[in-house]
DRENVOVEX-734438 format. One record per residue (C-alpha): residue in three letters; y, z, x. Coordinates in nm, 3 decimals, always signed. Each point is the difference from the previous one (the first is absolute). Layout:
REM residues N
REC residu      c2      c3      c1
REC    ALA       Y       Z       X
...
This chain:
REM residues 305
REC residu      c2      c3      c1
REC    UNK  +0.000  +0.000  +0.000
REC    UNK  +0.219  +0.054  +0.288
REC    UNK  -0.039  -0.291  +0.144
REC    UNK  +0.068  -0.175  -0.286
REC    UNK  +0.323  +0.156  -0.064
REC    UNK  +0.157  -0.067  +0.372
REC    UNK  -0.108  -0.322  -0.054
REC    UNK  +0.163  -0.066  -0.354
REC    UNK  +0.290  +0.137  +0.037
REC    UNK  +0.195  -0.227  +0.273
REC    UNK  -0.085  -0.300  -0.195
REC    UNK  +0.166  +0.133  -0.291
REC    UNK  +0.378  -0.018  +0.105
REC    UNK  -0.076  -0.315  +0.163
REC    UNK  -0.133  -0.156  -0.399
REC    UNK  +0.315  +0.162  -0.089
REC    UNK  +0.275  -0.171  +0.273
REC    UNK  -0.194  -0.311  -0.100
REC    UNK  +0.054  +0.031  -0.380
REC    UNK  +0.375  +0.090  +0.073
REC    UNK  +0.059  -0.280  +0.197
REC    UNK  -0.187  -0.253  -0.215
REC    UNK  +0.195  +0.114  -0.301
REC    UNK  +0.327  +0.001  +0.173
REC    UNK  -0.103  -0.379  +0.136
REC    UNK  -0.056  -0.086  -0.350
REC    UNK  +0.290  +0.184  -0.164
REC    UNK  +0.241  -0.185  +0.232
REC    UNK  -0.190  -0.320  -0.009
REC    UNK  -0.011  -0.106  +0.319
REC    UNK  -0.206  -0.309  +0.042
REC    UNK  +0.259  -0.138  -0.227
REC    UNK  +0.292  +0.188  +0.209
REC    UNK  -0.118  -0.193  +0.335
REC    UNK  +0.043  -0.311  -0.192
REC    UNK  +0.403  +0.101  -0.039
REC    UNK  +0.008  +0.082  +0.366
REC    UNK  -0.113  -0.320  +0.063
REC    UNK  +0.205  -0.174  -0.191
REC    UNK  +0.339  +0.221  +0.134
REC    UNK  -0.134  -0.062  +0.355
REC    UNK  -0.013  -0.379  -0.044
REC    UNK  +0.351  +0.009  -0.158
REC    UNK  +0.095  +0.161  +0.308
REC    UNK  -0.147  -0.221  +0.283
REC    UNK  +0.182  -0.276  -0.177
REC    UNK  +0.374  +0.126  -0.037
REC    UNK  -0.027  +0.084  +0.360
REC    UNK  -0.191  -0.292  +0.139
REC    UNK  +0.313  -0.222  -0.043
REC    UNK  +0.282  +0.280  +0.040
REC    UNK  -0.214  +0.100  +0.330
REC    UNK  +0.083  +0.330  -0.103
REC    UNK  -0.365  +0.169  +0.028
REC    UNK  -0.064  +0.383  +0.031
REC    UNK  -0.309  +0.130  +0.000
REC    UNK  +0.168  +0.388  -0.063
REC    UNK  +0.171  -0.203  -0.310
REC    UNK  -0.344  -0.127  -0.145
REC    UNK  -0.158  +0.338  +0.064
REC    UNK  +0.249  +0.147  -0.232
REC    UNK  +0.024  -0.255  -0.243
REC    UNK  -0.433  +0.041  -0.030
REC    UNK  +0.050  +0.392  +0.003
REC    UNK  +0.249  -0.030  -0.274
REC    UNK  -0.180  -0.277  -0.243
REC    UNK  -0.325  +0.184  +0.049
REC    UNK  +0.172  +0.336  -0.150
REC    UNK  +0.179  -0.223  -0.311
REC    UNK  -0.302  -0.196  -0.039
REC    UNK  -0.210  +0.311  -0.007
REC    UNK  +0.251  +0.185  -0.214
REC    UNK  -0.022  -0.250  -0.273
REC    UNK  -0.351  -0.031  -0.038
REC    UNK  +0.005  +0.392  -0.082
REC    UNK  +0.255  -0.056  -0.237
REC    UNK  -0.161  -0.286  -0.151
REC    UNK  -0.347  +0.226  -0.029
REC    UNK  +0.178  +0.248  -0.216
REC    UNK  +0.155  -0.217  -0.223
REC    UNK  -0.350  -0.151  -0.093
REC    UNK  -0.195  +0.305  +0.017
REC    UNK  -0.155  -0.042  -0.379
REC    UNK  -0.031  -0.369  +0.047
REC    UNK  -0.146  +0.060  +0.297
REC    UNK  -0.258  +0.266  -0.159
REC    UNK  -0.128  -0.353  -0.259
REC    UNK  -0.092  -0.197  +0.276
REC    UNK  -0.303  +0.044  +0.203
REC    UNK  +0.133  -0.192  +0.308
REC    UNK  +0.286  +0.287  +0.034
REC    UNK  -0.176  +0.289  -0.193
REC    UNK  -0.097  +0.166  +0.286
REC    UNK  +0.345  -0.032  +0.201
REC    UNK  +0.123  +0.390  +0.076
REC    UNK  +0.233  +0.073  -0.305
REC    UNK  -0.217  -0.176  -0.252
REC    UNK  -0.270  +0.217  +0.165
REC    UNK  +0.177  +0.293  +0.000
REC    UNK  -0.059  +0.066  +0.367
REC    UNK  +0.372  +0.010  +0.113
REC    UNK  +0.234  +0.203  -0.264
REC    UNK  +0.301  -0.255  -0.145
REC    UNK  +0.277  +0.250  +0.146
REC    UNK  -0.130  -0.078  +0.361
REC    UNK  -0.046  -0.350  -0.015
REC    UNK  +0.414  -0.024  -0.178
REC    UNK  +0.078  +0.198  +0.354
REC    UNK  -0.178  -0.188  +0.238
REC    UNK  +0.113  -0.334  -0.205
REC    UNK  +0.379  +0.118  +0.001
REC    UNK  -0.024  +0.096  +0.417
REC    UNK  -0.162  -0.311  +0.121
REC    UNK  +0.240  -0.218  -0.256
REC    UNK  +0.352  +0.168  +0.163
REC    UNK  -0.123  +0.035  +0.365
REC    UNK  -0.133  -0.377  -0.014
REC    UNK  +0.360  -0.066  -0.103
REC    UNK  +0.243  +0.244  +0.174
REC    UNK  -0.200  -0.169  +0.288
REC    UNK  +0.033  -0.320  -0.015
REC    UNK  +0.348  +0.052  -0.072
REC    UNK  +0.092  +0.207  +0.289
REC    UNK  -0.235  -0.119  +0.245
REC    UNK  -0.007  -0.413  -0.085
REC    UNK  +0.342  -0.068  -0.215
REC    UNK  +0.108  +0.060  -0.385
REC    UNK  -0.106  -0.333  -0.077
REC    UNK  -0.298  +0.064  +0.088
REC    UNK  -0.025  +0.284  -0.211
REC    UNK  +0.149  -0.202  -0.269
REC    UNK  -0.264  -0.187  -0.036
REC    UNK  -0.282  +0.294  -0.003
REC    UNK  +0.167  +0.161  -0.277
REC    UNK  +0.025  -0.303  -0.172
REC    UNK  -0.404  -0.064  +0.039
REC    UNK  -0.006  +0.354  -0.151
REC    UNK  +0.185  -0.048  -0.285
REC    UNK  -0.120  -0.329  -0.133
REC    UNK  -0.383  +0.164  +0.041
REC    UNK  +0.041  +0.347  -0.150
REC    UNK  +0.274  -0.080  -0.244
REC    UNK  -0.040  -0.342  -0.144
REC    UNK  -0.333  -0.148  +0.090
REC    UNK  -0.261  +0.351  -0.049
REC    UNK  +0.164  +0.064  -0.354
REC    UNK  +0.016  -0.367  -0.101
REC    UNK  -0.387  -0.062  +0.066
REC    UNK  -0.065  +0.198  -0.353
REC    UNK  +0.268  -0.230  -0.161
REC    UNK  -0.007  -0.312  +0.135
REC    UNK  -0.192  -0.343  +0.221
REC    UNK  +0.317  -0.040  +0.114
REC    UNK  -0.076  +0.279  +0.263
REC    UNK  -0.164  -0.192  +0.201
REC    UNK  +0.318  -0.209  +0.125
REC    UNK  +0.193  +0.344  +0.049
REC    UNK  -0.281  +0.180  +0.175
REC    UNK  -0.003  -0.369  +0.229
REC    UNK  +0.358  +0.080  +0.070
REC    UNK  -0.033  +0.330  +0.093
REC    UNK  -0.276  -0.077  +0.230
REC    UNK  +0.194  -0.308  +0.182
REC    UNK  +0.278  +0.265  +0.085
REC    UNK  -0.162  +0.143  +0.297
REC    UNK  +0.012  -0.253  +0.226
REC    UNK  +0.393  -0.008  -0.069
REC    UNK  -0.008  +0.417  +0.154
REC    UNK  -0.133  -0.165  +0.322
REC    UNK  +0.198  -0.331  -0.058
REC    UNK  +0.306  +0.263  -0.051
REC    UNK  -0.096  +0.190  +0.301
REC    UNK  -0.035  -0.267  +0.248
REC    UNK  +0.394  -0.112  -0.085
REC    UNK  -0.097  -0.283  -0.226
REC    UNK  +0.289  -0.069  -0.262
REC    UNK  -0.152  +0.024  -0.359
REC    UNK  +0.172  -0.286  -0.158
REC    UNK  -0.131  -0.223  +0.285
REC    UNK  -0.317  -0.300  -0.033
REC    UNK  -0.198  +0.248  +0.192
REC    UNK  +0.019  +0.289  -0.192
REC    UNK  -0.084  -0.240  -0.324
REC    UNK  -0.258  -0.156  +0.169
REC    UNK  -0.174  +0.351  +0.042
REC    UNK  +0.067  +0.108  -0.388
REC    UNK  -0.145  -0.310  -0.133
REC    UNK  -0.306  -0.009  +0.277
REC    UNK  -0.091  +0.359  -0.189
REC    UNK  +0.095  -0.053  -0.334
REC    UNK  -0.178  -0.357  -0.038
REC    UNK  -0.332  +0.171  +0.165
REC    UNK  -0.037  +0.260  -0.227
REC    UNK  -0.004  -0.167  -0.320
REC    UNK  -0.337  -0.173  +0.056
REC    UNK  -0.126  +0.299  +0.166
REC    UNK  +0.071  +0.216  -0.282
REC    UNK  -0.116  -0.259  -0.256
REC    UNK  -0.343  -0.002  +0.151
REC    UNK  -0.028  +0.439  +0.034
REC    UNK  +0.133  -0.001  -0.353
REC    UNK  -0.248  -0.258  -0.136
REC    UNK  -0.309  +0.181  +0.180
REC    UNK  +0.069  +0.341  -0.108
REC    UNK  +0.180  -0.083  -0.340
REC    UNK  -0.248  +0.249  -0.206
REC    UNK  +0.129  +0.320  +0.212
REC    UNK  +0.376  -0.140  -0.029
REC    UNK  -0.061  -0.021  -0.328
REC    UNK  -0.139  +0.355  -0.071
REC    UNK  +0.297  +0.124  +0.182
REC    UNK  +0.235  -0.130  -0.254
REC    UNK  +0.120  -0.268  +0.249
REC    UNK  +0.199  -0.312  -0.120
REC    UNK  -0.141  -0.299  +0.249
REC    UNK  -0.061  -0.328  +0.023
REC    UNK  -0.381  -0.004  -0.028
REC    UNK  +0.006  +0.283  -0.294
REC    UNK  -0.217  -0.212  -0.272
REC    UNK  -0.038  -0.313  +0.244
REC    UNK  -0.342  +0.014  +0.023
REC    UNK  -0.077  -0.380  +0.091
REC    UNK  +0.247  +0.047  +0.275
REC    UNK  +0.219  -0.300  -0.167
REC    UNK  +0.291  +0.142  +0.025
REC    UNK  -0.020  +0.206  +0.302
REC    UNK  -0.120  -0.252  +0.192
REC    UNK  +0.258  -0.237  -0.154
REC    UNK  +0.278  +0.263  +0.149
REC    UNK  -0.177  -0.019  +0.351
REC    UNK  -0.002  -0.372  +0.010
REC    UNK  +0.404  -0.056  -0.076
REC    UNK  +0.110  +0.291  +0.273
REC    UNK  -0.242  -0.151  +0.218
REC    UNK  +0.128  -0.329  -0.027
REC    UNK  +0.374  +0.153  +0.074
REC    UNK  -0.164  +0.131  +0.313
REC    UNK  -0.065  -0.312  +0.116
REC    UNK  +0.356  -0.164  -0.045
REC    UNK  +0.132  +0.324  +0.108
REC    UNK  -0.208  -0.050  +0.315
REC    UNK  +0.045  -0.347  +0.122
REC    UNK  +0.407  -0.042  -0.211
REC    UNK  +0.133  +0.335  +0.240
REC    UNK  -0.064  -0.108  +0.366
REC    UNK  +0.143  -0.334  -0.179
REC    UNK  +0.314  +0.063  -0.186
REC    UNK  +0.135  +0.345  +0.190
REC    UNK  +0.056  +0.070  +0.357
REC    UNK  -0.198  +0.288  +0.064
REC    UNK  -0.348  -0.186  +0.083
REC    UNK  -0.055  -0.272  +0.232
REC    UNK  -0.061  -0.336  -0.176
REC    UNK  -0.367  -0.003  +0.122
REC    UNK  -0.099  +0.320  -0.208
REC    UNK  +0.019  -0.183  -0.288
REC    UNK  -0.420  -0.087  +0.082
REC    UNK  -0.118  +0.340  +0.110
REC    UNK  +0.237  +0.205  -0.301
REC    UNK  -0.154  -0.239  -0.259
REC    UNK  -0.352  -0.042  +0.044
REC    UNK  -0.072  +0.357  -0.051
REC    UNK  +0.166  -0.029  -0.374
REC    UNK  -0.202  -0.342  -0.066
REC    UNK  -0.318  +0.260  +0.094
REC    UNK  +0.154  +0.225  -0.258
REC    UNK  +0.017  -0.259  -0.277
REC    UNK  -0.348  -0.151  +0.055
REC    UNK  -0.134  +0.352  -0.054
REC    UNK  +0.246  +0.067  -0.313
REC    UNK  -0.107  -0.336  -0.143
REC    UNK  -0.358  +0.111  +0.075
REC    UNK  +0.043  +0.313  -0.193
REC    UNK  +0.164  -0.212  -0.297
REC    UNK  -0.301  -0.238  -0.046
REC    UNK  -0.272  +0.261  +0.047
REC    UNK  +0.129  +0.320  -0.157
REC    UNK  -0.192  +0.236  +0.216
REC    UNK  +0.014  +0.324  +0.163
REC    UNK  -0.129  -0.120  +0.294
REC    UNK  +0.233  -0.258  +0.018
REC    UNK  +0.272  +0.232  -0.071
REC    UNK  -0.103  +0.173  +0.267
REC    UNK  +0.011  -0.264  +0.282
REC    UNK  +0.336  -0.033  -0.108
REC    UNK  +0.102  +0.353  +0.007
REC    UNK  -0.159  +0.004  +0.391
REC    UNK  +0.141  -0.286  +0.122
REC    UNK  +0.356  +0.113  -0.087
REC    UNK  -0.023  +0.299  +0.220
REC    UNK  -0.090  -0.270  +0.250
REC    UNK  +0.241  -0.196  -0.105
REC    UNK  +0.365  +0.246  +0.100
REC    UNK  -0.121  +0.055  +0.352
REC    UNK  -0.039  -0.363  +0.039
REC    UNK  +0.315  -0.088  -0.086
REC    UNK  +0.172  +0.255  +0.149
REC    UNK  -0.152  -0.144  +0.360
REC    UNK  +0.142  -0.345  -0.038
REC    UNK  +0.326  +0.096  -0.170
REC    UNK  +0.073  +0.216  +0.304
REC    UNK  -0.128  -0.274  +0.215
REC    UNK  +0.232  -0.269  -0.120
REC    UNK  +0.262  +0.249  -0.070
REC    UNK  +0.337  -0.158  +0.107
């Protein structure tokens, strides 16, 4: 019995870090956290590749303080859809639906990461920078979580929320916000995440649906009109692709090729999706658009100008 106990009982507060840290990775979502990084760091290695203005103290502080925001917001975000979280199994188990964190900690922790992600980037980057953080907040937490229980349109303001990011690094790196560049890197995000979300929406529509969310796919079960909705932003992603390097001076003329094929990829699949009205097609699309960003963000900042 002895031995049984010394061995129990240091694996017991070692279960219990673990369970800590893998609810406080979920409560602050932060698979989908790196993807803002990445975003704000490519923003950032572009405003300074033609100003020539590169820091690497200046990027550290502009990740430290989107990390924090981005972090901050995804709390926020979790208690605002606590119940609808609770109706869906793919969130039922997240820590407040759970009841494994208490609500009171989680609006703390939420409301320190949010204001030390800002007051950072603000006194460590610049205000514009800043600017544009609180702005990412605002449209997420205030416009686009309420509206998903009232409206499709959602999906367009939660795509402009998420093509703000890159604007904190864009912002950070001295790049002027009315500028080609700085609309090159709103649309690039925007565009992406319409077919993206179109597919995610149409392969979980059931659990969107018990959660009382207004989508796309809600009662689209051919995938008609999803699919139909994939196909048209897809298509823009193409023009927008090949028409930029173009028609605007911020990519060489020879981008056009590499910034366009990817989106021809992207409508293939969408069109795919449209004639077949499957999951697994749905799918293919949904993976191929996280392939998709990275791509393009390697030849835009190889023909950027």
């Amino acid at each position: 019995m002895a031995s049984h106990e010394t061995d129990s009982k240091p694996t017991e507060p070692v279960g219990l870090i673990k369970g800590i840290q893998n609810d406080l990775l979920a409560l602050t979502k932060a698979r989908l956290s790196v993807l803002v990084v990445y975003t704000a760091v490519f923003g950032y290695f572009v405003a300074t590749k033609t100003s020539g203005t590169f820091s690497w103290l200046i990027l550290w502080h502009t990740l430290v303080g989107t990390i924090l925001a981005a972090f901050g917001a995804s709390v926020f975000n979790q208690l605002m859809e606590v119940d609808t979280d609770k109706l869906m199994s793919r969130t039922s188990d997240r820590p407040l639906p759970s009841n494994r964190m208490p609500k009171p900690l989680a609006f703390i922790l939420g409301w320190l990461l949010s204001a030390f992600g800002l007051i950072h980037l603000g006194v460590m980057v610049n205000v514009m920078a800043a600017a544009m953080g609180a702005a990412t907040l605002i449209t997420y937490l205030f416009i686009y979580t309420p509206m998903k229980r009232v409206s499709t349109f959602n999906t367009v303001v939660g795509a402009v929320s998420g093509a703000l990011p890159p604007l904190i690094g864009w912002a950070g790196g001295g790049g002027a916000l009315l500028s080609f560049g700085a609309l090159f890197l709103f649309l690039l995000l925007f565009l992406w995440q319409m077919p993206h979300f179109a597919a995610i929406n149409w392969m979980y529509r059931e659990e969107y649906s018990k959660g009382g969310f207004k989508m796309w796919s809600n009662n689209d079960d051919s995938g008609a009109k999803t699919a139909k909705i994939a196909v048209f932003f897809s298509l823009l992603i193409v023009l927008f692709g090949i028409l930029f390097p173009l028609l605007t001076p911020v990519l060489a003329i020879w981008g056009a090729l590499p910034c366009g094929i990817p989106g021809v990829v992207m409508l293939l699949l969408a069109l795919k999706f449209q004639r077949s009205g499957t999951r697994e097609d749905a799918r293919r699309l949904f993976f191929y658009t996280l392939l998709y960003l990275p791509l393009m963000m390697v030849f835009a900042y190889l023909a950027w100008l």
